[in-house]
PyMOL Python script that loads the backbone (N, CA, C, O; Angstrom):
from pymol import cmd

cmd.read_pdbstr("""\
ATOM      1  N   UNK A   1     -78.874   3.858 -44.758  1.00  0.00           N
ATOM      2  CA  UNK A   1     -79.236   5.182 -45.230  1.00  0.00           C
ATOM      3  C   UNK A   1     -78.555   5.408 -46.575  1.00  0.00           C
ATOM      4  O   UNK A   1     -77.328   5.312 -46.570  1.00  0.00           O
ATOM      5  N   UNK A   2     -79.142   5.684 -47.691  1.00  0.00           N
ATOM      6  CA  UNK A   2     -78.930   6.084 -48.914  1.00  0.00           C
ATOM      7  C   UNK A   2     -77.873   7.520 -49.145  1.00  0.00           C
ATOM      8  O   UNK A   2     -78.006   8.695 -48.800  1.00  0.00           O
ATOM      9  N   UNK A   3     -77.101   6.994 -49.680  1.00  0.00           N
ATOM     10  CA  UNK A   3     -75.682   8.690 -49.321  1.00  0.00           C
ATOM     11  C   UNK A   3     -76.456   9.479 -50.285  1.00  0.00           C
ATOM     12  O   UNK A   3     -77.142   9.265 -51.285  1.00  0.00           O
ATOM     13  N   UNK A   4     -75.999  10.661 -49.455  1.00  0.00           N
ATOM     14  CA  UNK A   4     -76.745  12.139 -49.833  1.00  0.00           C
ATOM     15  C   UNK A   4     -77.803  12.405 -49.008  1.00  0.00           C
ATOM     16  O   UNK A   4     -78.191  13.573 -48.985  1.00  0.00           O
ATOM     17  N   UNK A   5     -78.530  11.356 -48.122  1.00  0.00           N
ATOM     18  CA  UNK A   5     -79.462  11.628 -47.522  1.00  0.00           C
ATOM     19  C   UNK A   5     -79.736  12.029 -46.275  1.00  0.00           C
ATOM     20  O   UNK A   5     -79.727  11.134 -45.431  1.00  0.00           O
ATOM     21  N   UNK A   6     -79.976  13.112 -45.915  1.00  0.00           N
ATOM     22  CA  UNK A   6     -79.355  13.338 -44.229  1.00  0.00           C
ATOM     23  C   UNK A   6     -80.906  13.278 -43.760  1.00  0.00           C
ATOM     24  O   UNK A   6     -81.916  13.666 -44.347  1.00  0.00           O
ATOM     25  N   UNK A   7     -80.693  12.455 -42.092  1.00  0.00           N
ATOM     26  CA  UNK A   7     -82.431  12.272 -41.877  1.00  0.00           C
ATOM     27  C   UNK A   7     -82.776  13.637 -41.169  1.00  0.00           C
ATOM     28  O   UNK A   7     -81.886  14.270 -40.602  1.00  0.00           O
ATOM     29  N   UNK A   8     -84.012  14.062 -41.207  1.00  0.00           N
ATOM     30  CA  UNK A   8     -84.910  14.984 -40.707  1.00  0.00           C
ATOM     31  C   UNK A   8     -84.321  15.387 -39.699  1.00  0.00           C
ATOM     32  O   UNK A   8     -83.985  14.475 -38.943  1.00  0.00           O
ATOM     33  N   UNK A   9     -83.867  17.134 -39.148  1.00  0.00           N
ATOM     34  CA  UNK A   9     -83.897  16.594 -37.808  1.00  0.00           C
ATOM     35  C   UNK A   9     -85.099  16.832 -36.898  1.00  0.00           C
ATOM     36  O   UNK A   9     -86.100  17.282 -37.456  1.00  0.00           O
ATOM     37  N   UNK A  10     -85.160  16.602 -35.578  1.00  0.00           N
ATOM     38  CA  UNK A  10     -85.935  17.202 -35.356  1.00  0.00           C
ATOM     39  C   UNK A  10     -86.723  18.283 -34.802  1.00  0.00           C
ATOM     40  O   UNK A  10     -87.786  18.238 -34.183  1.00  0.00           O
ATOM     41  N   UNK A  11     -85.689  19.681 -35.287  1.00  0.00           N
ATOM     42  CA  UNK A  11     -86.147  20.832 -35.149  1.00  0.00           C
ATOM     43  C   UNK A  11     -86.506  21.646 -36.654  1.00  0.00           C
ATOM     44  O   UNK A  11     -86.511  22.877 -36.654  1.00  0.00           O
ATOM     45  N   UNK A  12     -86.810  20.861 -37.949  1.00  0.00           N
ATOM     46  CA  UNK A  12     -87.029  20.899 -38.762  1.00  0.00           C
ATOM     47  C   UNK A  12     -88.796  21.308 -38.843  1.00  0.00           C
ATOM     48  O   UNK A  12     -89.330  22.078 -39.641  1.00  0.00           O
ATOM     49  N   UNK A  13     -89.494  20.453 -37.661  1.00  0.00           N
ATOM     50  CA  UNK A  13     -90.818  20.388 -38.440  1.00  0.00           C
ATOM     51  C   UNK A  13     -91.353  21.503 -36.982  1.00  0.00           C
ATOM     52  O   UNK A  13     -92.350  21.975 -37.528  1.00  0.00           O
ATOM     53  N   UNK A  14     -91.326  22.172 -35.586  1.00  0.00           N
ATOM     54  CA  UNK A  14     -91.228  22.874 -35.306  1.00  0.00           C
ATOM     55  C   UNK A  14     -91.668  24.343 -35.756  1.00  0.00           C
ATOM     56  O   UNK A  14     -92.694  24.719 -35.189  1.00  0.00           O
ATOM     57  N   UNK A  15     -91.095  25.268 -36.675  1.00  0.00           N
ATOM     58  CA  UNK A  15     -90.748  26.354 -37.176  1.00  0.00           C
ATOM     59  C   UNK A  15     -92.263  26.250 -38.475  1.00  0.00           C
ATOM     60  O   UNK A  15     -92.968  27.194 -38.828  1.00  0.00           O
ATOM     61  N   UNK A  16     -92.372  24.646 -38.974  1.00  0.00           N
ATOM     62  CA  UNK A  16     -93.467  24.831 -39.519  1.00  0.00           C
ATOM     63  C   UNK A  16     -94.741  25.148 -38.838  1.00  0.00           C
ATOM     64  O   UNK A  16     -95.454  26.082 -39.207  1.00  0.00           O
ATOM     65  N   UNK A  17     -94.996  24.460 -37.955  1.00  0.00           N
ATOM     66  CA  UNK A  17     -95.799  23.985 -37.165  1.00  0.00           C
ATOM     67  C   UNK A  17     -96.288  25.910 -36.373  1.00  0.00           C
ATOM     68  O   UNK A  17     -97.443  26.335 -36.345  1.00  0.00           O
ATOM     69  N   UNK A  18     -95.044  26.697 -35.848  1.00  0.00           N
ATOM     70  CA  UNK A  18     -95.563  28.093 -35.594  1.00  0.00           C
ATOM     71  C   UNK A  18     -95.852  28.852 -36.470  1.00  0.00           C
ATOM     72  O   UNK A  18     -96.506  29.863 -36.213  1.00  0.00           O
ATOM     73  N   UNK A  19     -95.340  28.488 -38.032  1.00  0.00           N
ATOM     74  CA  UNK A  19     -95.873  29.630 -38.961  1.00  0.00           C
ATOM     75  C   UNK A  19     -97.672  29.204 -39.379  1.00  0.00           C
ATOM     76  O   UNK A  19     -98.661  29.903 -39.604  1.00  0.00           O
ATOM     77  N   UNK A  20     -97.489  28.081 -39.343  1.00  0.00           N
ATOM     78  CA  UNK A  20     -99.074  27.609 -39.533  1.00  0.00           C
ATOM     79  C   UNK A  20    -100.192  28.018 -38.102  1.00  0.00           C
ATOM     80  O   UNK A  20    -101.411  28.167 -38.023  1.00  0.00           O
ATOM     81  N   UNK A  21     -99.373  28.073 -37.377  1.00  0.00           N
ATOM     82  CA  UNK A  21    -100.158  28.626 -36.194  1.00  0.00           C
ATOM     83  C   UNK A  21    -100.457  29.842 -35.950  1.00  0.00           C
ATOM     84  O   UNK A  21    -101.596  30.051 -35.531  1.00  0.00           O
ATOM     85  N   UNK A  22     -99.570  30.946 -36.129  1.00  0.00           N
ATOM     86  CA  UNK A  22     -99.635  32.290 -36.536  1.00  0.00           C
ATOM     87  C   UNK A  22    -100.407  32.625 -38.033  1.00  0.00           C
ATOM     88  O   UNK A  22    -100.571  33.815 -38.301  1.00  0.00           O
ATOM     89  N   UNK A  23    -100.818  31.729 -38.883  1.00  0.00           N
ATOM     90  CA  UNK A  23    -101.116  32.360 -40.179  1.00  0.00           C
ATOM     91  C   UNK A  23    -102.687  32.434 -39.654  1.00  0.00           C
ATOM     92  O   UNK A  23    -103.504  33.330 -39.868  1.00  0.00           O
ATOM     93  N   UNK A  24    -102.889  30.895 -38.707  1.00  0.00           N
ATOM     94  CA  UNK A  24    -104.259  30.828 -38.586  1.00  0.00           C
ATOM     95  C   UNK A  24    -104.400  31.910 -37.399  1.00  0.00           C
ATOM     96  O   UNK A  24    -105.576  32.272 -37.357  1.00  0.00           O
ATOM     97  N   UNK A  25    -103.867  32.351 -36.730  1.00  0.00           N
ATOM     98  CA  UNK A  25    -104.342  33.593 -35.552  1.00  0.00           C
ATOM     99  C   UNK A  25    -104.583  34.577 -36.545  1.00  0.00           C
ATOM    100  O   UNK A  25    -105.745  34.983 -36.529  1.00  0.00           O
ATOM    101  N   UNK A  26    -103.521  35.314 -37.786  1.00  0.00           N
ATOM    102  CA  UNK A  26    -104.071  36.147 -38.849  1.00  0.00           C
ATOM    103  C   UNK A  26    -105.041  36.158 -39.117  1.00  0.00           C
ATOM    104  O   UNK A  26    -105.885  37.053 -39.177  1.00  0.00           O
ATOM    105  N   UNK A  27    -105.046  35.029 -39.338  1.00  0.00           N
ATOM    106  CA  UNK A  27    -106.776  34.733 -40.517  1.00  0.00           C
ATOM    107  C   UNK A  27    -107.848  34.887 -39.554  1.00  0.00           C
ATOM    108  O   UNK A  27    -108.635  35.686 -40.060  1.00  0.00           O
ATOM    109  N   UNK A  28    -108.237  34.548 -38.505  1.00  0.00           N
ATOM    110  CA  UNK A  28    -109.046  34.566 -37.479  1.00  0.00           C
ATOM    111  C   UNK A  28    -109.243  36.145 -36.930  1.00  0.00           C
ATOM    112  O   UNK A  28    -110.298  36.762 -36.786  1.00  0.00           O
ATOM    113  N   UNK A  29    -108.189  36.480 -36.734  1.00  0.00           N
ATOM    114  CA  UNK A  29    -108.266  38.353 -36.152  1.00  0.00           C
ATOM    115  C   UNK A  29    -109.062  39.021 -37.374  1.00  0.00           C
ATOM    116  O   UNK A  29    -110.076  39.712 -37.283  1.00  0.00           O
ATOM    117  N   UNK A  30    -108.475  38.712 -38.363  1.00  0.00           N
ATOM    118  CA  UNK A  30    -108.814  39.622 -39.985  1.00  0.00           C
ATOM    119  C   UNK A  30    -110.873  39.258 -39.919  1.00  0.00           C
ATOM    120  O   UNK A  30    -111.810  40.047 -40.041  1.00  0.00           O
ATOM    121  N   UNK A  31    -110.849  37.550 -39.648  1.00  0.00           N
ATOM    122  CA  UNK A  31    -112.176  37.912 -39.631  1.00  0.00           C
ATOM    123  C   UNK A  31    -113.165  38.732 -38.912  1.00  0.00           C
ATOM    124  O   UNK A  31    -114.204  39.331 -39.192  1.00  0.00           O
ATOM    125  N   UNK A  32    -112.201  38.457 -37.547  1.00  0.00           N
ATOM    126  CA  UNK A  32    -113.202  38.949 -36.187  1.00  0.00           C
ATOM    127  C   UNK A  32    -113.362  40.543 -36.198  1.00  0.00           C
ATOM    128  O   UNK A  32    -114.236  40.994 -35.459  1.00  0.00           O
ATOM    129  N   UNK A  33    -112.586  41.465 -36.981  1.00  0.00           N
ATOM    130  CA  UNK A  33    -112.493  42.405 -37.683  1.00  0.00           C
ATOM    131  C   UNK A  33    -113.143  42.668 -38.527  1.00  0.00           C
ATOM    132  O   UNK A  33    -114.017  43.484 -38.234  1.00  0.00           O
ATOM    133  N   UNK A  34    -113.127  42.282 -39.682  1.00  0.00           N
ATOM    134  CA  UNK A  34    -114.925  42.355 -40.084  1.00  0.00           C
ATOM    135  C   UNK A  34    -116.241  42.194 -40.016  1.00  0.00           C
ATOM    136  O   UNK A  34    -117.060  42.438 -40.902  1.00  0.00           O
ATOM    137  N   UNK A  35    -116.536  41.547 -38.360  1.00  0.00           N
ATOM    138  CA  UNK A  35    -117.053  41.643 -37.638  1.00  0.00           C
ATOM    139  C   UNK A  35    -118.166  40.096 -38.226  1.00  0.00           C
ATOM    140  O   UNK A  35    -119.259  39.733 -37.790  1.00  0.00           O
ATOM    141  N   UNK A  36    -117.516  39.649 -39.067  1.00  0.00           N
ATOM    142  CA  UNK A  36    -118.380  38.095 -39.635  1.00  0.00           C
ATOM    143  C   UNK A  36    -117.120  37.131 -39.576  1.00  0.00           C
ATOM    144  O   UNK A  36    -115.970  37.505 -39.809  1.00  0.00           O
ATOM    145  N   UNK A  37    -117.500  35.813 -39.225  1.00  0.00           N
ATOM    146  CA  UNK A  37    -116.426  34.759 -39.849  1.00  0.00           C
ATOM    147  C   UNK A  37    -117.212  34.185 -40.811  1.00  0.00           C
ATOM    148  O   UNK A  37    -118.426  34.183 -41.015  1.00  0.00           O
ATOM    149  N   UNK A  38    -115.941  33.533 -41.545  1.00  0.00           N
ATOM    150  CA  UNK A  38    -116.726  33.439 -43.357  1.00  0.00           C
ATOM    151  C   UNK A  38    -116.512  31.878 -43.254  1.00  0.00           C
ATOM    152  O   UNK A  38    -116.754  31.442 -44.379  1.00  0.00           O
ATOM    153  N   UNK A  39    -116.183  30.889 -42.451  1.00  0.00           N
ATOM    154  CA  UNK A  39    -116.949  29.808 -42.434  1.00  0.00           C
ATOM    155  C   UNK A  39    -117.858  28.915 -41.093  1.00  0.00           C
ATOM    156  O   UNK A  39    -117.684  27.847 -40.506  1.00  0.00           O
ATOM    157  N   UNK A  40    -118.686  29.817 -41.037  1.00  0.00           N
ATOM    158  CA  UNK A  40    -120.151  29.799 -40.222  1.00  0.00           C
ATOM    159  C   UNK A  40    -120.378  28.271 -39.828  1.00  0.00           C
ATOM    160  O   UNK A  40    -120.408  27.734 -38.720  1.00  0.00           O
ATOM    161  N   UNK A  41    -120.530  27.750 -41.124  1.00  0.00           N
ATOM    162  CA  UNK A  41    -120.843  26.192 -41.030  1.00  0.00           C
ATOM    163  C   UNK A  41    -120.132  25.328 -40.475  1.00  0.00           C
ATOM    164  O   UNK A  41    -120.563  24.357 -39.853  1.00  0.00           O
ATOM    165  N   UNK A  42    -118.646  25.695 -40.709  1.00  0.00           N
ATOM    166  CA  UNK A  42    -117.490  24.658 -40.395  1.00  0.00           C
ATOM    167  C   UNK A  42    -117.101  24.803 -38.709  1.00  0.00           C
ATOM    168  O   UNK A  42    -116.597  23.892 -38.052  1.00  0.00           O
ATOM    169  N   UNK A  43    -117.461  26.180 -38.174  1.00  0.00           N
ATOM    170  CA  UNK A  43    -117.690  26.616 -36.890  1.00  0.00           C
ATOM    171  C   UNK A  43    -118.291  25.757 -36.326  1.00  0.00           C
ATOM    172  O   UNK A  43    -117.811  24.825 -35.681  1.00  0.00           O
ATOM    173  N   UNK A  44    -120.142  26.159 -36.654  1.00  0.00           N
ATOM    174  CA  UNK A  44    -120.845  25.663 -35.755  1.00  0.00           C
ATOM    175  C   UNK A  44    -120.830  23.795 -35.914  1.00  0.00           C
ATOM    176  O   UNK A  44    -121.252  23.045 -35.034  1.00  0.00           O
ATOM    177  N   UNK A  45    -120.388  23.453 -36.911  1.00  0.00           N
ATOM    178  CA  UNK A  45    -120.320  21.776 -37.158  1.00  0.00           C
ATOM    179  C   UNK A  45    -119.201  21.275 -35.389  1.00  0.00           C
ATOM    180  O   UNK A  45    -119.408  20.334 -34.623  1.00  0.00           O
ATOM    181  N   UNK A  46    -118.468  21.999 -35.344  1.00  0.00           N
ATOM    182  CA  UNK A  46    -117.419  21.421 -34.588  1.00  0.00           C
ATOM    183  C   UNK A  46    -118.079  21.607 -32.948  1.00  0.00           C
ATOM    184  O   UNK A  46    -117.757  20.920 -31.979  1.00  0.00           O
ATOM    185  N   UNK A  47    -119.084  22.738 -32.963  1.00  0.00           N
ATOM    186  CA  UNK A  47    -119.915  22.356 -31.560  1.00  0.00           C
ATOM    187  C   UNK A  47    -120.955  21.616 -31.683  1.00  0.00           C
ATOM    188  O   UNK A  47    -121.649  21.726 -30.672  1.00  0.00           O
ATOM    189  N   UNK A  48    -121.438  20.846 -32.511  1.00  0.00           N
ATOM    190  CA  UNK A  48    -122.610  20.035 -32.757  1.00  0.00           C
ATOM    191  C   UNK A  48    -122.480  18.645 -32.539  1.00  0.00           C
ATOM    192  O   UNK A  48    -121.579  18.066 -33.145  1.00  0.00           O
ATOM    193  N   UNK A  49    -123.167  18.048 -31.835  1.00  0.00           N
ATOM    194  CA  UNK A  49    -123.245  16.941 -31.617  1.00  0.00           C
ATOM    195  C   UNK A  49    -123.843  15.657 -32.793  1.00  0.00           C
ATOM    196  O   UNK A  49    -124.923  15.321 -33.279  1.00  0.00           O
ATOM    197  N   UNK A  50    -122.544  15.274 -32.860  1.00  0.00           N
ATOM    198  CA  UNK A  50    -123.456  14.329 -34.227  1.00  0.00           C
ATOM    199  C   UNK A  50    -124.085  12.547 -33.382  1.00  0.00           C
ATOM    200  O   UNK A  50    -123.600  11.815 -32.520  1.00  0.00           O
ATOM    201  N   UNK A  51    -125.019  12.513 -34.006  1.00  0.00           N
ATOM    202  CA  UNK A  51    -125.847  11.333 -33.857  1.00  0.00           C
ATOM    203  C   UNK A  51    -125.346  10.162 -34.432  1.00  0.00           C
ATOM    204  O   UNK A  51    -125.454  10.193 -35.658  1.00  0.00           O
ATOM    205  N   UNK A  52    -124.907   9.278 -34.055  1.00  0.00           N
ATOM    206  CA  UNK A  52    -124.680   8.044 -34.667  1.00  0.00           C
ATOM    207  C   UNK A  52    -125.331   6.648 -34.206  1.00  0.00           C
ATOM    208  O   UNK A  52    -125.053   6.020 -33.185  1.00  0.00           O
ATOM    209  N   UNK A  53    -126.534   6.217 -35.489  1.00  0.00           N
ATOM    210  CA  UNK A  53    -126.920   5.042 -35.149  1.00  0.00           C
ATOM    211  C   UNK A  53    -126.641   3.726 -34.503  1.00  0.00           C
ATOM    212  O   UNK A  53    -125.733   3.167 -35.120  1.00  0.00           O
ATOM    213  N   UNK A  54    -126.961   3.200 -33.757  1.00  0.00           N
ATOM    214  CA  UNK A  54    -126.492   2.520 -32.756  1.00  0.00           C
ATOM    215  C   UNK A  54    -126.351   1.043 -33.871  1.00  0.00           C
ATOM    216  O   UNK A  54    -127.325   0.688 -34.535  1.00  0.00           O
ATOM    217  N   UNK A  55    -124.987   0.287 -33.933  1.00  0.00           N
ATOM    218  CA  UNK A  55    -125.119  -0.918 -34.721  1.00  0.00           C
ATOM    219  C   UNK A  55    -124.669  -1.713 -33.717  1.00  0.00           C
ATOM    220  O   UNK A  55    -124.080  -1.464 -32.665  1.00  0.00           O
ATOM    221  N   UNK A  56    -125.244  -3.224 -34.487  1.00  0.00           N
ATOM    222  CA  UNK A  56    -124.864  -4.269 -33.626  1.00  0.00           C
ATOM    223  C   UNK A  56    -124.112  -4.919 -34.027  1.00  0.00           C
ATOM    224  O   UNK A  56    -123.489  -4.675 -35.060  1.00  0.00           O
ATOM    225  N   UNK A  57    -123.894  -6.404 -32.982  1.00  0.00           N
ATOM    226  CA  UNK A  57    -122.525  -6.838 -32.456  1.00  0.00           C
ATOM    227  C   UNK A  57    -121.752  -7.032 -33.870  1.00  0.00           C
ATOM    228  O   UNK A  57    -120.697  -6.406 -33.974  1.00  0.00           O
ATOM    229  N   UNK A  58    -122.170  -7.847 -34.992  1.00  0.00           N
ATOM    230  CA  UNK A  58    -121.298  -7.591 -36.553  1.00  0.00           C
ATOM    231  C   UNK A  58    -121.091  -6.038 -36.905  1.00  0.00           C
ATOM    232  O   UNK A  58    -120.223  -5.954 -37.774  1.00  0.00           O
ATOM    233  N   UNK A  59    -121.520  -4.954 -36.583  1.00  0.00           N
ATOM    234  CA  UNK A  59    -120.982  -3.395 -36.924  1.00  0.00           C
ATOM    235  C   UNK A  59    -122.277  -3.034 -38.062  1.00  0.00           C
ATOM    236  O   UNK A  59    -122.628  -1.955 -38.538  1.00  0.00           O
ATOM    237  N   UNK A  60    -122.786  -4.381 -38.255  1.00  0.00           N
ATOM    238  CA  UNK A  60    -123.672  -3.633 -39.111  1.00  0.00           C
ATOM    239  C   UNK A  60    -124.933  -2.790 -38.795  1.00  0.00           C
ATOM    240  O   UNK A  60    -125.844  -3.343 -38.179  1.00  0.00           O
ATOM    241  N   UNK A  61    -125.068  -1.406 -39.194  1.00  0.00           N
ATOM    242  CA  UNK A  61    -125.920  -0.634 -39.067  1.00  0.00           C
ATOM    243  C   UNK A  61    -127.323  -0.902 -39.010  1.00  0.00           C
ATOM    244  O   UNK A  61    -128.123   0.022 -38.870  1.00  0.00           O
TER     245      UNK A  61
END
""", "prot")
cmd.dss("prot")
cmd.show_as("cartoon", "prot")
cmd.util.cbc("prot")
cmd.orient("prot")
């Protein structure tokens, strides 16, 4: 270990991890409050079933 360098600990990444979780409950209430969410597309993409062509045994398509 390189002096000066103290490793991570690990209750460091934690505290990030709930503020990013709480910013996104914000952001989500604020929309559901204006009674629209403002990315529609990126929503419904994540219940959609995507199609993927069936390739053979080399992977090629």
């Amino acid at each position: 270990m390189k002096a000066g360098i103290r490793p991570r600990s690990s209750t460091s990444r934690p505290p990030g991890t709930l503020v990013l979780g709480l910013t996104s409950i914000h952001e989500a209430t604020a929309d559901l409050a204006d009674g629209h969410v403002d990315n529609d597309e990126l929503i419904a993409g994540m219940f959609t079933e995507v199609k993927v062509p069936k390739s053979d045994s080399t992977g090629e398509r």
